[in-house]
N, C-alpha and C positions, 0 to 999 in steps of 0.2 A: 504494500500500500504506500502510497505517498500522494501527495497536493494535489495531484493531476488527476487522479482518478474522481471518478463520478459515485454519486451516490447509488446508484444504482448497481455499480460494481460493489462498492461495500458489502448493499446488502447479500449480494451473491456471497463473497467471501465469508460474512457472519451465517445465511442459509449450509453454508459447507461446513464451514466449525461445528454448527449445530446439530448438521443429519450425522457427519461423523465423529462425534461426541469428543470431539478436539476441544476440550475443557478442564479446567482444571481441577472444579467439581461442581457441584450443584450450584451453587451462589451463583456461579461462573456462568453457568448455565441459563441460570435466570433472568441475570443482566443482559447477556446478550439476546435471549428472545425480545426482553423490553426494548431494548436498545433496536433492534430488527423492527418491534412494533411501532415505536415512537416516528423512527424516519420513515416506515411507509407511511403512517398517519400525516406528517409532515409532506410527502411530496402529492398527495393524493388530494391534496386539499383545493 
């Protein structure tokens, strides 16, 4: 990741952390679903 990239890739990269449970535990886990939920809420609007 870096400045250039788009929000849309993020979410891709945070959806991949999450189906392949690339986390460090649960909390881990939580944040970035919100974190995934907040920015679609955000660009959807």
């Amino acid at each position: 990741m870096n400045k250039e990239n788009t929000l849309e890739e993020l979410l891709v990269v945070i959806d991949q952390k999450i189906e392949n449970n690339d986390v460090i535990d649960s909390v881990h886990k939580i944040k970035l679903i919100t974190t995934r939920d907040v920015i679609k809420d955000m660009i959807h609007q």
